[in-house]
C-alpha positions in Angstrom: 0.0 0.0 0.0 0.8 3.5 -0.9 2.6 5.5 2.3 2.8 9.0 2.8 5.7 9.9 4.9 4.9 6.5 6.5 1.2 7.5 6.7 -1.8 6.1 4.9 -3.3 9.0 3.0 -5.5 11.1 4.7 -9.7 10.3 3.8 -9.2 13.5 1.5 -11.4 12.6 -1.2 -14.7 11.3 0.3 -14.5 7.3 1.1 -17.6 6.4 3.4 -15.3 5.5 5.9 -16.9 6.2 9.8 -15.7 9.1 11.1 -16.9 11.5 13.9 -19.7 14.2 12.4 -17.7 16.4 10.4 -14.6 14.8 10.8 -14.5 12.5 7.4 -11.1 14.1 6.6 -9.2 13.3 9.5 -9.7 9.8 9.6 -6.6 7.4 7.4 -8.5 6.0 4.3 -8.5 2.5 5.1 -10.9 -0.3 4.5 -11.4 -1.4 7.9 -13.2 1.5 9.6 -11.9 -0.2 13.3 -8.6 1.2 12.3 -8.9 4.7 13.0 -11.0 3.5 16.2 -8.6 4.9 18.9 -4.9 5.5 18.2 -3.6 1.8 19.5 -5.4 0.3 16.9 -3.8 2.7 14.3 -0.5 1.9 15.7 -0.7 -1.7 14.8 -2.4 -1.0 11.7 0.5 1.7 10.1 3.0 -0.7 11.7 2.1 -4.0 9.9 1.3 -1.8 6.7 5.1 -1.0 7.0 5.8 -4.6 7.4 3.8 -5.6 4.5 5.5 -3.4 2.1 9.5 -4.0 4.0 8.3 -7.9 2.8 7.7 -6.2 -0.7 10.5 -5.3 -1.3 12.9 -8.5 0.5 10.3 -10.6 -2.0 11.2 -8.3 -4.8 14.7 -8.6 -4.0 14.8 -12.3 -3.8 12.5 -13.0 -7.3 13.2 -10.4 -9.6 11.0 -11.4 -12.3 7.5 -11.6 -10.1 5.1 -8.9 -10.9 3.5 -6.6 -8.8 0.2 -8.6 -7.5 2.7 -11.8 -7.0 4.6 -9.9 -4.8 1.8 -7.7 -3.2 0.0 -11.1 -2.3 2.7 -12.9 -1.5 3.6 -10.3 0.8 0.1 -10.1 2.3 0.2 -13.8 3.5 3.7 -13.1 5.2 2.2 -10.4 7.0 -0.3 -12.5 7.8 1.5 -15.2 8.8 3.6 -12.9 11.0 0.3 -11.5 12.7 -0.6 -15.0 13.9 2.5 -16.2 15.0 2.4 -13.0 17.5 -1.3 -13.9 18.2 -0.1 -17.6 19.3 3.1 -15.7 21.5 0.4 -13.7 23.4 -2.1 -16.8 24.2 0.4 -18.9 25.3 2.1 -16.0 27.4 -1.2 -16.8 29.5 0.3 -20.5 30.5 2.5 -20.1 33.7 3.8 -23.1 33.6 5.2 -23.2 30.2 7.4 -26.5 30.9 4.5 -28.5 30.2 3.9 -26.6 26.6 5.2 -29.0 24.0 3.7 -27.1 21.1 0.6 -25.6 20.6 -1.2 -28.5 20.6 -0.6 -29.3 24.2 -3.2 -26.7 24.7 -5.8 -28.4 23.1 -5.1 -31.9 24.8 -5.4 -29.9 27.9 -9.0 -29.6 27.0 -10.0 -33.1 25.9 -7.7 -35.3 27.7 -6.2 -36.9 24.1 -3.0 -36.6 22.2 -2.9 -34.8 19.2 -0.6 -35.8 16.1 0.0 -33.2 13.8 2.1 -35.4 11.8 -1.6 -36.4 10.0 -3.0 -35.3 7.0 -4.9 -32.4 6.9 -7.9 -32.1 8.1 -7.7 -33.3 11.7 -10.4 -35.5 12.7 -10.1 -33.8 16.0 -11.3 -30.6 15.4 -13.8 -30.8 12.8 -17.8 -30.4 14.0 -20.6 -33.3 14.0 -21.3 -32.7 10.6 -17.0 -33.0 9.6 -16.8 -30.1 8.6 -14.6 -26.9 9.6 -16.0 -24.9 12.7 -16.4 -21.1 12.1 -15.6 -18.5 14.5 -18.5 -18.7 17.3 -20.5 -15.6 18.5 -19.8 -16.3 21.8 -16.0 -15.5 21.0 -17.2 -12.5 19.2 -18.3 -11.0 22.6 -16.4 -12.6 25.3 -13.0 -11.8 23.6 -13.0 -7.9 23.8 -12.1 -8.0 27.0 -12.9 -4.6 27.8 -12.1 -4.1 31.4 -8.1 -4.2 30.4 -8.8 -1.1 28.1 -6.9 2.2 30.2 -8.8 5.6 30.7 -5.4 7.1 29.9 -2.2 6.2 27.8 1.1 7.8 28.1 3.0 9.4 25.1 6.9 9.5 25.7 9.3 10.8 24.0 12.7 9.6 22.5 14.5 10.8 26.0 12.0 8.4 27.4 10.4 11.3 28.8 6.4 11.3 29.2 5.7 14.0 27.3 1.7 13.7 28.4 -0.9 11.6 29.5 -4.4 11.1 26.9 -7.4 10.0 27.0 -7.7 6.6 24.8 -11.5 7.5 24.5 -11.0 11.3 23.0 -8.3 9.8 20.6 -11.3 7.9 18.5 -11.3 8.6 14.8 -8.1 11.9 14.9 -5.9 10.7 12.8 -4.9 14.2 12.3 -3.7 14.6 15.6 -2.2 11.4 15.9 0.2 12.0 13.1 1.5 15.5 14.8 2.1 13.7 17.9 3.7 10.7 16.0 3.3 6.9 16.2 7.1 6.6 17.6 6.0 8.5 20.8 2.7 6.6 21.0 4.4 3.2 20.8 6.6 4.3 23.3 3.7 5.3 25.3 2.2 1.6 24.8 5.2 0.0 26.1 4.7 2.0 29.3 1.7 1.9 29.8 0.1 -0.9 32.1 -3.2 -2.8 31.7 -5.6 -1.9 34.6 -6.5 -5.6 36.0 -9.7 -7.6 34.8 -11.6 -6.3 38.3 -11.4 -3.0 37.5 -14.4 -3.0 35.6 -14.7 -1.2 32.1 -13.8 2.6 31.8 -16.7 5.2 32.3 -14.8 7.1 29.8 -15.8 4.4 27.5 -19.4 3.8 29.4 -20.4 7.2 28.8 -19.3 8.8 25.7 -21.7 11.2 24.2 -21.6 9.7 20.7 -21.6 6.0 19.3 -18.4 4.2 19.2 -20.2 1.4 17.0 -21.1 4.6 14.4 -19.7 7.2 15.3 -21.7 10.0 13.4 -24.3 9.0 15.6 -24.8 11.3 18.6 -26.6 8.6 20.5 -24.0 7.8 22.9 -22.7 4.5 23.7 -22.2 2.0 26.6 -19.9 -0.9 25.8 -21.5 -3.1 28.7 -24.6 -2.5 27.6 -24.2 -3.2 24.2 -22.3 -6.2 24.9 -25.1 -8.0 26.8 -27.9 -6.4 23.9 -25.9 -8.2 20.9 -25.3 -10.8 23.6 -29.5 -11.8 23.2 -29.7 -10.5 19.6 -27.3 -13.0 18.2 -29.0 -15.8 20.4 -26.5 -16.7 22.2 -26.7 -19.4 25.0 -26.7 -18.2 28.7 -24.1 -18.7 31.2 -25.7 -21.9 32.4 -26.8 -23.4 29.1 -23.6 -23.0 27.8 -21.8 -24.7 30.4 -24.4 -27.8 30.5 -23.5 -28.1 26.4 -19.6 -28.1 27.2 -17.7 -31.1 26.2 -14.3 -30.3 27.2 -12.3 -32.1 29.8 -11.9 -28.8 32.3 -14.2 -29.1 35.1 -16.6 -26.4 35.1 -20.1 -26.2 37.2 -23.5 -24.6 36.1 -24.3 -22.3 39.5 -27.2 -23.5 40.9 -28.0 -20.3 42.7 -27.3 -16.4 42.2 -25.3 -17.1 45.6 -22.9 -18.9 43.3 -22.4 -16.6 40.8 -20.6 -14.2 43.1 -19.3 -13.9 46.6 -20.2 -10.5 46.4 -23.5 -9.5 48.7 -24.4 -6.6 46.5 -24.3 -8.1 43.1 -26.3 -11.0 44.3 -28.9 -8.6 45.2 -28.6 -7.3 41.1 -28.5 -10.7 39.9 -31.8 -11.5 42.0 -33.4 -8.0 40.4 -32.6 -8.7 37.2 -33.4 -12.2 36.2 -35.7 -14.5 37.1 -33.7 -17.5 37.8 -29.8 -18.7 37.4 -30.5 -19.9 34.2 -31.4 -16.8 32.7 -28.0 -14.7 33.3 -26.2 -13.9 30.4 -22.8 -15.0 29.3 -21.3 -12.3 29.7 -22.6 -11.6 33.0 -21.9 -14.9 33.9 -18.1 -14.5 32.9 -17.8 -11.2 34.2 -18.6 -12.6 37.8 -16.5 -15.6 37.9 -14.4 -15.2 40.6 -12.1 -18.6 39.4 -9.2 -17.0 37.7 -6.9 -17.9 35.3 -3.7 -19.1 37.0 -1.4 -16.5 37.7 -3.4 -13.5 36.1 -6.7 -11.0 37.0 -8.7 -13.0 34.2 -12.2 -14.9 34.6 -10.9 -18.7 34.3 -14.4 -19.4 32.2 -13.9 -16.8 29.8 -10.4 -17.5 28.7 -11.2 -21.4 28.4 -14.5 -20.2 25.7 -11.8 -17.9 24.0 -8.7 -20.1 23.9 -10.6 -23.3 23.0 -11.8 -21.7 19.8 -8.4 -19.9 18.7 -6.7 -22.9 19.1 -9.2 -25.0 17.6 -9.5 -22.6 14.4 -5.3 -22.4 14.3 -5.7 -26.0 13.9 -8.3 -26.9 11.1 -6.8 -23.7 8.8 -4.4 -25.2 6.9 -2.6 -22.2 5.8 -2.1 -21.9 9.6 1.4 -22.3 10.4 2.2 -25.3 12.3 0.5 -27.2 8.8 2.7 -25.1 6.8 5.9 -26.0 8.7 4.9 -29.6 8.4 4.0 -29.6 4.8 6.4 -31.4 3.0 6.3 -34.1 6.2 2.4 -34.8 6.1 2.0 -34.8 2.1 5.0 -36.9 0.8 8.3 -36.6 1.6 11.3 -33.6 1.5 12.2 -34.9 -1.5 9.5 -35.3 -3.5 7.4 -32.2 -2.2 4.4 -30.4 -3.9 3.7 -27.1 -1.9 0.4 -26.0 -2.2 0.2 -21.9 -1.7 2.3 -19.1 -1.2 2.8 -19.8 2.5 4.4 -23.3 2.2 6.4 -21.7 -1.1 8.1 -19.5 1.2 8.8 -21.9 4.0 9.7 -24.9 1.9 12.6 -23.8 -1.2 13.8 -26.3 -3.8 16.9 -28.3 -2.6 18.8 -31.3 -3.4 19.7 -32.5 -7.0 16.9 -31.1 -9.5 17.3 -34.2 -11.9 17.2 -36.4 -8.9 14.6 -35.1 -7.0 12.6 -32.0 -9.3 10.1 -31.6 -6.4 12.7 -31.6 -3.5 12.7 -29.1 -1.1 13.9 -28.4 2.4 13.1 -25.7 5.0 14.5 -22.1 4.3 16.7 -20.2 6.6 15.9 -17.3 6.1 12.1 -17.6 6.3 12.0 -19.6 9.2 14.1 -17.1 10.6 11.9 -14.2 9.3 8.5 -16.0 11.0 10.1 -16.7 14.1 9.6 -20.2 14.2 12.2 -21.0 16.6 10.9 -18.5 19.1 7.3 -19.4 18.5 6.8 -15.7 17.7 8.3 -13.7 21.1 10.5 -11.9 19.0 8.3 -10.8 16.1 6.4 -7.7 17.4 9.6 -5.9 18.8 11.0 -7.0 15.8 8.1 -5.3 13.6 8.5 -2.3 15.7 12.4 -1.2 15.1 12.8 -2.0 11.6 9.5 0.1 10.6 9.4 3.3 13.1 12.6 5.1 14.8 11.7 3.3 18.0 15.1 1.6 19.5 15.1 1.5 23.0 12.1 -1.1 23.9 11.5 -4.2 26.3 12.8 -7.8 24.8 9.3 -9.0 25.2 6.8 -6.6 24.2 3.9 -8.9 25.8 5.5 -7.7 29.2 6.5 -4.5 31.2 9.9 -3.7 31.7 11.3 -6.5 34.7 14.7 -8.0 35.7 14.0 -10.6 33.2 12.6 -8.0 30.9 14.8 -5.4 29.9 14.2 -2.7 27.9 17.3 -3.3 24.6 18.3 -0.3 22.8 19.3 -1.9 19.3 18.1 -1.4 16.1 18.6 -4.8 14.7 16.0 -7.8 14.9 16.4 -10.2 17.9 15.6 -14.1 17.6 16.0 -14.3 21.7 13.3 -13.1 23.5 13.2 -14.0 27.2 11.3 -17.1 27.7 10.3 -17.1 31.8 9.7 -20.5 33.4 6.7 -18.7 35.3 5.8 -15.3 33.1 4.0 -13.0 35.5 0.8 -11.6 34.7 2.2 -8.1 34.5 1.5 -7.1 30.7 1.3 -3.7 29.1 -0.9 -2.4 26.2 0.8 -4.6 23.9 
């Protein structure tokens, strides 16, 4: 995609793209309107857009004679790829005990008790639905996966001294693009890394509560409540309640309906809400039900029910997708043989390069350095956001592990070149940052 000074363009020339009244122009013309949302999520957007057109040009560099959509594309799926390699660093950041993490997959054993061979052909038996086929993201993950208690009321901006230059309010930095480019995203970023996560019981924001305009559509001057709307799309989507869900779980981890509001909470003045607002136990929401557990995940401020609804289905979906990248690292080992290997899209093209003797072996191919190195895999991901971060934006000085504040195990590295040795803690604390 087209930068301007490292910018997307500015919504100059009228793309419906959701905007506060009167604001169209300073909003980034992007297709995703959740981009300009608030300026974290315009962060990782510019940032990965930098990445996608860095792998442009290594591509172009390394097969001179692709055209432009080969590379573009090509390109996109590295990004891609890139994106959930980081996204499988952050989930299993939430395992304490990461001795007993084999691989991914231990995860999902974790769940239902059997052993999973990814040395099979694709797809896995395991993971596929009653009628075989695929399962699609559910609503339930839709919801419960925003999380929005972790969202700060403020963020620090600091500058290249490592100076905090300001405090802002995340809420009032919705859809100003404007302003977010005089500030700059290097001072934001640095700002992110500084910033810590309020914990899970601190409830969501009022300054997201009680905005007087939409966040969902922003030229509406309707004003918004993120709880609220949670729990209405909650019941419009159909979604099961807190009890019916947990009766229909098939998983291995032990998790009880609650019989009573009493076991809901231990708190005496939400039970009292709880008995106002629904007739019976079985009628509380998921989301309510979740928001109340007071059985956390080990060694963090999270709900223990809502992370095992969320992680089940990203771990489930990682598995089934065969562009995901466990299958593509495993390609030329589930369908044939290194030496006689047919990839079968751009992701196992990349990750899998001719080798051997062409006239002994035309299809045989063996892992590439420099991809594998590229995606991480030998770090399962740790180092790829820090490493997105310094080689697109003038941001040196940052913590080894993103995922984590600055610690003793943690420290903040002032180096402008990509590191493949992020810290790996036996027992990561629960300590992250906006990141």
């Amino acid at each position: 995609m087209l930068l301007v000074n490292g910018y997307p363009q500015m919504n100059t020339f009228g793309l419906p793209i959701k905007s506060k009244p009167g604001l169209q122009e300073r909003v980034f013309a992007l297709g995703d309107w959740r981009s300009n949302q608030d300026w974290l999520l315009m962060t990782y957007h510019i940032v990965f857009l930098r990445e996608h057109n860095r792998l442009c040009d290594i591509l172009k560099e390394q097969h001179p004679t692709w055209d432009d959509e080969r590379l573009f594309q090509t390109a996109r799926v590295a990004t891609t790829m890139k994106f959930m390699m980081i996204g499988m660093a952050y989930l299993l950041s939430y395992y304490t005990d990461m001795s007993k993490l084999s691989n991914p997959m231990t995860i999902f054993e974790q769940y239902f008790g059997q052993k999973v061979i990814p040395l099979v052909r694709y797809p896995w038996k395991r993971f596929l639905g009653p009628d075989g086929l695929p399962p699609t993201l559910p609503q339930e993950l839709d919801l419960g996966y925003r999380w929005h208690d972790l969202v700060p009321t403020y963020m620090q901006i600091v500058d290249e001294h490592e100076n905090t230059v300001l405090p802002v309010s995340l809420a009032e930095t919705a859809f100003d693009a404007e302003e977010f480019m005089k500030v700059g995203i290097d001072k934001v970023i640095r700002g992110m890394g500084a910033t810590t996560i309020p914990g899970f019981r601190s409830g969501t924001q009022e300054a997201f509560r009680n905005v007087d305009w939409n966040l969902g559509d922003p030229e509406n001057p309707t004003g918004f409540d993120l709880v609220a709307w949670a729990i209405e799309h909650e019941r419009e989507r159909g979604l099961p309640t807190f009890n019916e869900y947990v009766r229909g779980y098939t998983g291995k981890v032990p998790w009880k309906p609650r019989e009573t509001f009493d076991e809901f909470t231990s708190n005496p003045i939400y039970r009292e809400y709880l008995k106002k607002l629904y007739k019976s136990p079985d009628d509380v929401d998921l989301a309510v039900g979740q928001e109340l557990d007071e059985q956390l995940w080990p060694g963090t401020s999270m709900p223990r029910s809502m992370l095992i609804i969320n992680f089940l289905t990203l771990f489930s979906m990682a598995s089934i997708d065969r562009f995901a990248p466990t299958y593509s690292l495993a390609r030329c080992w589930v369908d044939g043989t290194p030496f006689n290997c047919v990839t079968q899209n751009a992701l196992d093209d990349l990750i899998w390069e001719p080798a051997f003797d062409p006239k002994i072996f035309p299809n045989g191919k063996w892992y590439s350095k420099f991809w594998l190195k590229e995606f991480d895999f030998v770090g399962q991901g740790r180092n790829l956001l820090r490493n997105m971060i310094v080689q697109n934006t003038d941001v040196e000085c940052l913590q080894a592990n993103p995922l984590f504040t600055v610690s003793d195990w943690n420290p903040i590295i002032c180096s402008k070149e990509p590191r493949y040795d992020a810290p790996s803690h036996p027992n990561w604390p629960y300590n992250a940052g906006l990141f």
